[in-house]
VEXDO-726808 format. One line per field, with one value per residue (C-alpha): residue in one letter; y negated, x negated, z. Coordinates in Angstrom, 2 decimals. Layout:
r	A,...
Y	Y,...
X	X,...
Z	Z,...
This chain:
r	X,X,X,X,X,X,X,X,X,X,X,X,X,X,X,X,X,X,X,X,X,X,X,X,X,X,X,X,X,X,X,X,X,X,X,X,X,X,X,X,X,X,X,X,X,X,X,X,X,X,X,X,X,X,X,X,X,X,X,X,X,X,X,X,X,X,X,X,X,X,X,X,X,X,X,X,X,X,X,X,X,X,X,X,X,X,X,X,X,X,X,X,X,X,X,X,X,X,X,X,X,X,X,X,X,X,X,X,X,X,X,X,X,X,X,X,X,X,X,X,X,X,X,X,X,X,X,X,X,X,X,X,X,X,X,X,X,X,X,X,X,X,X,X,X,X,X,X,X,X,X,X,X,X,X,X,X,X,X,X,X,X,X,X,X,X,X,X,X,X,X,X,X,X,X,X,X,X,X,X,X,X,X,X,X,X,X,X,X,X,X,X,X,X,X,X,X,X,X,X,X,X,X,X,X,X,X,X,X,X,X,X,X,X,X,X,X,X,X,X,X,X,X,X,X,X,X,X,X,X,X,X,X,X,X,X,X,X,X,X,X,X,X,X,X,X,X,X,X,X,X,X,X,X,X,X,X,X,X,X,X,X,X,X,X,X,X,X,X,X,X,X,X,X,X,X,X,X,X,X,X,X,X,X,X,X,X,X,X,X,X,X,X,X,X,X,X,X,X,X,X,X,X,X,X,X,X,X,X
Y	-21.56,-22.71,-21.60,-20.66,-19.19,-20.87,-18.62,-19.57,-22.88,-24.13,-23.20,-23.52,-20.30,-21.48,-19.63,-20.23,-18.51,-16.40,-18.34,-14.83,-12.76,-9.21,-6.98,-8.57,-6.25,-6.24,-4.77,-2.26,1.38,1.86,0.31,3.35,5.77,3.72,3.14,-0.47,0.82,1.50,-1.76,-3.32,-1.87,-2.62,-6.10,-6.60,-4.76,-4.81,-0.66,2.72,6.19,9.32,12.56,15.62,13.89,16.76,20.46,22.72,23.90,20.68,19.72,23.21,21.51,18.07,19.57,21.92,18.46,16.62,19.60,19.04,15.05,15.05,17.97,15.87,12.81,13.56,13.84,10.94,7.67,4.83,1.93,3.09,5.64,4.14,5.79,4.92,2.47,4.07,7.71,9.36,10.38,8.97,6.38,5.78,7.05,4.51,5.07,8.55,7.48,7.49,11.16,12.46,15.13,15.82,12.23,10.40,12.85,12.00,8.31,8.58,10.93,9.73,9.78,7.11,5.00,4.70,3.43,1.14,-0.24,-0.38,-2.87,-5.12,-5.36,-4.43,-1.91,-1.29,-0.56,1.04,-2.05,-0.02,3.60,5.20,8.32,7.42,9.77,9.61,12.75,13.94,12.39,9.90,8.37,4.00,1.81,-0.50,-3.92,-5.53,-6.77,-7.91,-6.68,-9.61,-12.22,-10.32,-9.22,-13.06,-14.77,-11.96,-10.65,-13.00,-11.51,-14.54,-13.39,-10.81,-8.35,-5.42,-2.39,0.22,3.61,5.62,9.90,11.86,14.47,15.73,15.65,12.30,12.09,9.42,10.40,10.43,7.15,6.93,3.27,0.85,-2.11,-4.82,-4.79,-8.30,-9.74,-9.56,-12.65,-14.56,-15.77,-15.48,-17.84,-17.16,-19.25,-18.65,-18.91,-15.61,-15.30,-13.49,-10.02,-9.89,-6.49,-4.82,-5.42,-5.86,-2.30,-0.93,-2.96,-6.77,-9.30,-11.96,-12.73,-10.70,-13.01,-14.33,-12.70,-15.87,-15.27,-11.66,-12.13,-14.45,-11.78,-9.01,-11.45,-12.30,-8.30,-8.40,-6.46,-3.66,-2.15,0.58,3.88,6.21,9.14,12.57,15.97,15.95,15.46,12.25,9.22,5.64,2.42,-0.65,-4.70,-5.91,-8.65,-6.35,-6.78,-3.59,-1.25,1.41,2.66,4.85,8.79,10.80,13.25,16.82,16.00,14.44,12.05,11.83,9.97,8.57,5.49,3.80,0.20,-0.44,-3.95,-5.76,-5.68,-9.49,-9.92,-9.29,-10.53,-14.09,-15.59,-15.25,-18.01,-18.02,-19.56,-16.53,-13.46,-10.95,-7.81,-4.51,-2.83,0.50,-2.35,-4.48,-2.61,-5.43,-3.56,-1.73,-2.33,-0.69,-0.29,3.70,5.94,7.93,11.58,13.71,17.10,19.05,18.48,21.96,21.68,17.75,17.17,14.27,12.42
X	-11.82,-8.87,-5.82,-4.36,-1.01,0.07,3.21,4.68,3.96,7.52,11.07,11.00,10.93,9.00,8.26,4.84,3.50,0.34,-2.76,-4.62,-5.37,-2.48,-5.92,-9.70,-11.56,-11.76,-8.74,-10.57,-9.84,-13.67,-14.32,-12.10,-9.25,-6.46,-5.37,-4.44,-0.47,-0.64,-3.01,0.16,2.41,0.89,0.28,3.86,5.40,2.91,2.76,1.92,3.31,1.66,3.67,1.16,-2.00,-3.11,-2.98,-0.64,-3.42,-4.82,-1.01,-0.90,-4.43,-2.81,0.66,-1.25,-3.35,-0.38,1.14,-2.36,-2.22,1.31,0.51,-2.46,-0.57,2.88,1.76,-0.78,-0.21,-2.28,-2.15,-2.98,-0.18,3.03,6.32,10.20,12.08,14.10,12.59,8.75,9.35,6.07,6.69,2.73,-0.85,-3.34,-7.31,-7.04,-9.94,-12.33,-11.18,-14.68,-13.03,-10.39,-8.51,-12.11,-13.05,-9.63,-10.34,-13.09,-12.04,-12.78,-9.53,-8.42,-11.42,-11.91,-8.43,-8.81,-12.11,-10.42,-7.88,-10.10,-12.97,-15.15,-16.28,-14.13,-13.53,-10.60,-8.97,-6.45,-5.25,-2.25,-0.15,3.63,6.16,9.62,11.61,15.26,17.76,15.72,13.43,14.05,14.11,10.76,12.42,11.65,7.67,4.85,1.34,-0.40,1.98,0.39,-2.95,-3.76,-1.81,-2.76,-6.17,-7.96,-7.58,-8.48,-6.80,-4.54,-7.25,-6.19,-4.58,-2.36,-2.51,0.34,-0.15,3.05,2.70,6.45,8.67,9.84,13.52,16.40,18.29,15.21,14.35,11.80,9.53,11.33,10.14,11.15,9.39,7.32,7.80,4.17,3.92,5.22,4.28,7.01,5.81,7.90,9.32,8.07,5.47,3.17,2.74,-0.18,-0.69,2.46,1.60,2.79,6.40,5.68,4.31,7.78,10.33,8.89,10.70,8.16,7.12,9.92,12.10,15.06,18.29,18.31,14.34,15.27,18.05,15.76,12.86,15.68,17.23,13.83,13.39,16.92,18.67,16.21,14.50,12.31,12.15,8.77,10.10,8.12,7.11,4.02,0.61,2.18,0.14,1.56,-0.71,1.00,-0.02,-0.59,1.91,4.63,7.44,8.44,10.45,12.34,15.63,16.32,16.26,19.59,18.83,17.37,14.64,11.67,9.26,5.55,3.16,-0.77,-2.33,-5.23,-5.51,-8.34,-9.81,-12.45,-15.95,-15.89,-12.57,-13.38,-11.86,-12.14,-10.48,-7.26,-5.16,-2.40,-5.28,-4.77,-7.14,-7.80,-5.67,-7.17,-9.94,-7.57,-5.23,-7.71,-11.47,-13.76,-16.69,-19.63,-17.97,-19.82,-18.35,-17.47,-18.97,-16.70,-16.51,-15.48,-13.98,-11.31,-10.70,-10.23,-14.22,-14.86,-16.83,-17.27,-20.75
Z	2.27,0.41,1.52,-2.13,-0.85,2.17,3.97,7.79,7.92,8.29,8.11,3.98,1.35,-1.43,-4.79,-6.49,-9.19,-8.32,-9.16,-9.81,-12.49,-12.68,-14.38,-12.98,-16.30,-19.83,-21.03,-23.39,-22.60,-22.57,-19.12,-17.45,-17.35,-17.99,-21.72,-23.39,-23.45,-19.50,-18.67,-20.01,-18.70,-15.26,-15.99,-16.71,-13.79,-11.40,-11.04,-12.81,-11.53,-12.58,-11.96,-11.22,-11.21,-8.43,-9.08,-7.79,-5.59,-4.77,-3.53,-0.91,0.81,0.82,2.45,5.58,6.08,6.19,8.64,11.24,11.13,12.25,14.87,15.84,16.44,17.66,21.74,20.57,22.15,20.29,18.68,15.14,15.60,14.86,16.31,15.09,16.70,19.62,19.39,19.39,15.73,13.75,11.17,10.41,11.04,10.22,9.58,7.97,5.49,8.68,9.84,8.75,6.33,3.79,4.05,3.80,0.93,-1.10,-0.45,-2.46,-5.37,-8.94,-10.31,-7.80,-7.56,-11.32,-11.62,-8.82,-9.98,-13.63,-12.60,-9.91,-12.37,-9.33,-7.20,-4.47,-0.89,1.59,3.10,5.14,4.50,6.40,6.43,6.51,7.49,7.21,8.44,7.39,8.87,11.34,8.77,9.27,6.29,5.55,4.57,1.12,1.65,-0.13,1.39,0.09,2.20,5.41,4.18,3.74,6.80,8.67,7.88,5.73,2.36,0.05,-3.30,-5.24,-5.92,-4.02,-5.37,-2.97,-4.07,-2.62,-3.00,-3.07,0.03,-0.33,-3.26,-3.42,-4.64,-5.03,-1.91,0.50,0.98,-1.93,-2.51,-4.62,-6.78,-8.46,-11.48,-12.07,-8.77,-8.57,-10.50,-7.99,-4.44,-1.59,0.96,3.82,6.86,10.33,12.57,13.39,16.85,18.75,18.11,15.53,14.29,17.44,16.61,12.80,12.35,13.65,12.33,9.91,10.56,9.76,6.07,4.30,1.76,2.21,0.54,-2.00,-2.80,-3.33,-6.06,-7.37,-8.08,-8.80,-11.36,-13.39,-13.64,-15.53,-12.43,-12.64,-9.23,-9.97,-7.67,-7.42,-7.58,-8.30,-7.17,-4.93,-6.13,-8.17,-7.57,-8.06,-7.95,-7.33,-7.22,-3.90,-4.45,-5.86,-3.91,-2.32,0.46,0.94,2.48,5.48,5.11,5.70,3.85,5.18,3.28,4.65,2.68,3.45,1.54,2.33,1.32,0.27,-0.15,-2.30,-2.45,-4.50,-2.79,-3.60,-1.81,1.38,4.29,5.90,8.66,8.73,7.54,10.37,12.47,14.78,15.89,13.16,13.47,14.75,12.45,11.89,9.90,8.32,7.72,8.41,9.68,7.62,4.48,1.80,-2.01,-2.24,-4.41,-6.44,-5.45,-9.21,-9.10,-7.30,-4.39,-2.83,-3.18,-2.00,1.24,2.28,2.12
C-alpha cells in the first residue's frame, strides 16, 4: 500500500497537508446526532467537547469503576499497564474495552458510536482504548503528539479516519494538567525525523520522544490557529471527540487534584490496519486491536442498566 504520509525516514521535519477527508459522511444532520453548526465546527478545529453528556448517576458508576481499575492494577506488573517514570504511580491502563463488563459496555454506548460513525461515514471499531491517570502532584506531562504520526508508522493505520473519544472521569480543570489542542492542526501532517527502533513503544508509552514536532513545527501549527491552544476542560461525564491528527498533549499535574480520563479510539471498519509502515513488527494487540475485528453494535440507553453482549 501507498505510504501516503511518510514520518522517520530521515533527519528532515516536513509539513504536508493531509490528503484525507476532516468528516467521511454527508454533512446533513439526518445521517446522526451531530448538527450542521457542530460538523463545522469539527471540521475546522479538528474537535467537539460536550460538557455533561452522562448523568449525574451515570458519572458515580463511572468514578467506583475508575476506583477498582486502579485498585486492580496498582500491584499489577504488565505490559498494558503503564507506570510513571521514576515511581509505580500508573500513568495508563490499556485494553479496558475487553474487560468483559462496564468499560466494554461504555465502548459500545449509542451516544458515542453514533457520533463516531457520524464523522467516519462508516461503521466503526475500538482501535485502542485506555484509562489514563494522572494523580495530584505526581501526574508527568504527555508531550505535544499526533496519534495518527504513530498509529500509521507504528501500526499500519492507512488513513485519517479514526476518531479518539476521551470521557471525563474527574473534573477536569485548568490547573490539573487538562488535554490541550491546537485548533486546525489537524489539517496538517507532521512528519517527523528519526528512525523507530524495535519495540519503540516500551520507552514511548512512558515518556515519546520519537514522532513529536519540533519546537519550529509547533509555532508553525500554533501560529496558523492565530495563537489559540484550546483546553478540554469540564466536570465529569463531559465527553470530547477529537481528530486523530489533531495535534495534542498535556502538562504535568501539581495540583492536589488528580485527572482521570478513558478512551476509545474508534476507527473506520474500512481502515483497518496493515503493515506497519516503519517496516518493523506490529505493536502489541492491547495498543493496536488487530484481531477479531468486528464493527460494534451500538448499545442505547443508560448505562447504569448496559450489559455487555
Amino acid at each position: 500500500m501507498k505510504d501516503l504520509y511518510p514520518s522517520r525516514i530521515g533527519q528532515e521535519t516536513k509539513i504536508v497537508e493531509r490528503k484525507d477527508p476532516v468528516i467521511h459522511s454527508d454533512s446533513s444532520q439526518s445521517n446522526g446526532p451531530l448538527n450542521k453548526k457542530e460538523l463545522d465546527f469539527y471540521e475546522e478545529n479538528g474537535y467537539l467537547l460536550f460538557e455533561k453528556m452522562f448523568s449525574d448517576e451515570e458519572v458515580e458508576i463511572m468514578k467506583r469503576e475508575l476506583d477498582g481499575t486502579m485498585e486492580a492494577n496498582e500491584s499489577r506488573e504488565a505490559d498494558d499497564v503503564i507506570k510513571e517514570p521514576g515511581s509505580n504511580e500508573i500513568r495508563s491502563v490499556f485494553e479496558t474495552h475487553k474487560d468483559g463488563s462496564f468499560f466494554e459496555a461504555l465502548s459500545k454506548n449509542e451516544r458515542l458510536v453514533k457520533i463516531a460513525e457520524q464523522l467516519l461515514g462508516d461503521q466503526v471499531y475500538i482501535n485502542q482504548s485506555r484509562i489514563n491517570f494522572k494523580p495530584g502532584f505526581k501526574g508527568k506531562e504527555f508531550y505535544w503528539h499526533s496519534d495518527f504520526e504513530t498509529w500509521h508508522v507504528e501500526d499500519g493505520m492507512p488513513n485519517m479516519r479514526a476518531v479518539s473519544c476521551s470521557i471525563v472521569l474527574t473534573d477536569n480543570y485548568e490547573y490539573n494538567g487538562p488535554l490541550m489542542l491546537i485548533p486546525g492542526s489537524h489539517k496538517w501532517f507532521v512528519s517527523c525525523p528519526g528512525e523507530t527502533p524495535d519495540a519503540n513503544y516500551k520507552s514511548s508509552l512512558q515518556k515519546q520522544e520519537l514522532g513529536v514536532p519540533d519546537n519550529e513545527s509547533m509555532k508553525w501549527l500554533v501560529d496558523q490557529a492565530g495563537g489559540r491552544i484550546d483546553r478540554a476542560t469540564g466536570p465529569a461525564g463531559s465527553v470530547l471527540f477529537f481528530e486523530c491528527n489533531t495535534m495534542h498533549g498535556s502538562a504535568g499535574n501539581i495540583s492536589p487534584y488528580p485527572r482521570s480520563n478513558v478512551f476509545f479510539v474508534y476507527n473506520s471498519i474500512t481502515n483497518k490496519l496493515q503493515e506497519p509502515f516503519s517496516g518493523k513488527e506490529p505493536r502489541p494487540e492491547f495498543l493496536a486491536n488487530r484481531e477479531n475485528v468486528q464493527p460494534i453494535t451500538p448499545v442505547s440507553g443508560d448505562i447504569t442498566k448496559q450489559k455487555t453482549e
